[in-house]
N, C-alpha and C positions, 0 to 999 in steps of 0.2 A: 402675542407680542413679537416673537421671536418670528414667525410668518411675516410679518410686517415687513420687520426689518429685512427679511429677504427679498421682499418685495421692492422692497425700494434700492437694495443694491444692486437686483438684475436688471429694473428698470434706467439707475441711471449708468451703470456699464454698457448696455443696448444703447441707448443717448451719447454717449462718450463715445462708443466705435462707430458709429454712424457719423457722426460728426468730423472723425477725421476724414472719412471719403467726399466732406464737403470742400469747395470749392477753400481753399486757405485763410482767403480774406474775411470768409465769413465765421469760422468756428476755430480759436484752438483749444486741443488736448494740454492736460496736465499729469502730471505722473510725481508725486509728492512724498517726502521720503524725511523723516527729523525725528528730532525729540523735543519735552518738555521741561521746564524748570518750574515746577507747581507750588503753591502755598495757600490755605486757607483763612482768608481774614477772621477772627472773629473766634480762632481757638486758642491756647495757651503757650502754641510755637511761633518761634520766627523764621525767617528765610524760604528762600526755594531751595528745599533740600529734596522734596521729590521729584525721582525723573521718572518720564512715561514715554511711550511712544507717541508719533502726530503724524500719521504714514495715509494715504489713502489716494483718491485720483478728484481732476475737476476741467472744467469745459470753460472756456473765457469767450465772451463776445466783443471782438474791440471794433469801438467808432475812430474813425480817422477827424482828427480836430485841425492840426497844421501839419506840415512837412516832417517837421524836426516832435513832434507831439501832440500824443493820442490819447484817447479814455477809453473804457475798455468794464465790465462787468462779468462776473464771474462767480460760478458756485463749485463748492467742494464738496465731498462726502468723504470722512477722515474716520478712522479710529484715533482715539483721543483721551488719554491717560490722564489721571489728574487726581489730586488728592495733596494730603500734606505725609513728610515724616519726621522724626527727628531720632536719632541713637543714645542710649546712654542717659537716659531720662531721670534726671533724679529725683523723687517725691516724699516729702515727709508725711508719714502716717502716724496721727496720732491715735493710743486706746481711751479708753474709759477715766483711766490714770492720770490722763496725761503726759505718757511717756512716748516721747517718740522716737518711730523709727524708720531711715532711713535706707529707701531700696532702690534700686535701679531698672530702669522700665525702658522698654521701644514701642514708641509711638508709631503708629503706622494707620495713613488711613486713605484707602486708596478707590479711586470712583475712575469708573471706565464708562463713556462717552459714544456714541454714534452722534458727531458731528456736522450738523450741515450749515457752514459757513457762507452768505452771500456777500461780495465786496464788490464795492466801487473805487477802480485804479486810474491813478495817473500816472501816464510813461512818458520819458524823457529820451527818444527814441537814439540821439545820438549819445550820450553818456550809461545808458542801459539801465537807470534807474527807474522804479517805478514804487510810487506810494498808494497806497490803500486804505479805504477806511469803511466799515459795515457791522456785519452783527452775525449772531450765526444759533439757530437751536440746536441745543444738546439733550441728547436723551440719553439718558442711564442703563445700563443692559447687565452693568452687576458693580458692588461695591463689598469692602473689606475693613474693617475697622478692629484694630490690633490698639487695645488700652488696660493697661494696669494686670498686664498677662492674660485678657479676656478676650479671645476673638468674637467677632460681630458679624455676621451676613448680613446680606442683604433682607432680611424678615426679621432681623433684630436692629438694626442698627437703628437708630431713634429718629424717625420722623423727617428722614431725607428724602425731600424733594425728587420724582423722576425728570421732570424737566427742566434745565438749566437754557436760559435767553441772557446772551454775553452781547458786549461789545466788542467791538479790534481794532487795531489799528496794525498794518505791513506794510514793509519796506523789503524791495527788491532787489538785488544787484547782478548782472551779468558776468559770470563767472567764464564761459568760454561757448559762445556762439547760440544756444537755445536750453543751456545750461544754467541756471541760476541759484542764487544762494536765498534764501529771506529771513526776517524776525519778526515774532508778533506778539503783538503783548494784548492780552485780554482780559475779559473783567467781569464778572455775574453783575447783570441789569438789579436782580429781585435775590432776597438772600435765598440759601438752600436749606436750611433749617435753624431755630430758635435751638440753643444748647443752653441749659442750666451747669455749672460748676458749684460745687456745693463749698462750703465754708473748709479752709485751711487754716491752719497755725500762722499764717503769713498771710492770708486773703482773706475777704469778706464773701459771703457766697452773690452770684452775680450770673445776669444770661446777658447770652450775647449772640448776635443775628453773625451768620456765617456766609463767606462769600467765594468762589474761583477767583482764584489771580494767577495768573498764566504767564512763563516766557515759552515761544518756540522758536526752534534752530531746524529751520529745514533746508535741502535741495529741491528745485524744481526742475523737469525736464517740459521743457514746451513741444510739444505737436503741433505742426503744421505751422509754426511758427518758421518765416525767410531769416538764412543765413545772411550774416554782415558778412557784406562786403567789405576787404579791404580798398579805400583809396590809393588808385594807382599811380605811380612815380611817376609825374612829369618828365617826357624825357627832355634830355638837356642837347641845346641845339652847339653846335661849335660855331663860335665864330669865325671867319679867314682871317687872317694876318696878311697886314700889306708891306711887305720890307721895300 
């Protein structure tokens, strides 16, 4: 597995250097750099309260469509953090008696990602905005699961899926010349595993299909991407005066 993956990192880094010695119009470099705001549908937490890293490189092809706006496709290869947590967990346990009690627990459950993301962009060449929308396989290369003070590996952890096929949606904005900010929000196609939770004092016992839900905050560096130009001052003619 892990062969693989090296395979395919040194394959598309040879693909990404080469590409910048192409001719501009035809290939740019990316250089990718954020984090995540993660949560897991489908388990007993709320919020994105986990953060991950979403750091890696990718290669964009853009067609030119008008003057002023282009379309443009693009693939990533990312490492890609993701899971859920929550702090200060509190769960009531009951015994035999029915006497319960009340302990404090950190939920932690964390899945790390070799991401390859493919999107389809529309750019808005003079405002520097650009929209995205695609899909991207994830593969798994290790996970963690911290529940009820029991850690979990990956050859324990129950029945999690290694391949995760999301959807995206990105939004881009020009930060300062080939510099860019974006956000992406994504979403598991097929769940990642069936989880049973068994009967509580307060619940009924119940499964529930589990899913990735993603925010990312990243920077982007363009390669081989043209500097904006500033438009330049008219200059200002003087008139004569006739006294």
């Amino acid at each position: 597995m892990m062969f693989t993956y090296k395979k395919t990192i040194v394959f598309f880094c040879l693909f990404l250097g080469v590409s910048i010695f192409v001719d501009a119009q035809v290939f740019k470099g990316e250089i990718i750099g954020g984090f995540n705001l993660t949560q897991v549908e489908g388990d007993q937490q709320v919020g994105y309260r986990k953060f991950g890293v979403h750091a890696g490189v990718g290669v964009m092809f853009p067609f030119e469509l008008k003057e002023k706006h282009s379309l443009a496709l693009s693939m990533e290869i990312l490492l890609n953090q993701k899971g859920a947590r929550k702090r200060n967990y509190y769960y009531n346990i009951a015994d035999t008696n029915f006497n319960v009690d009340t302990r404090k627990f950190e939920y932690l459950l964390r899945l790390n990602y070799i991401s390859i993301p493919v999107i389809f962009h529309y750019a808005e060449e003079s405002s520097g905005l650009t929209f995205g929308v695609g899909f991207a396989y994830n593969r798994m290369f290790s996970v963690t699961e911290l529940e009820y003070d029991v850690l979990q590996t990956y050859d324990t952890v129950s029945r999690l899926k290694p391949n995760d096929f999301t959807v995206l949606a990105d939004v881009r904005f020009r930060i300062w010349q080939q510099l860019k900010f974006g956000f992406r929000f994504e979403y598991s196609m097929f769940s990642l595993r069936t989880r049973y939770f068994p009967t509580t004092i307060y619940k009924h016992a119940e499964t529930r299909r589990q899913y990735n839900n993603s925010l990312s905050f990243y920077l982007v560096y363009m390669l081989n991407e043209k500097r904006v130009e500033k438009p330049k001052k008219r200059e200002t003619i003087e008139k004569p005066y006739y006294y």
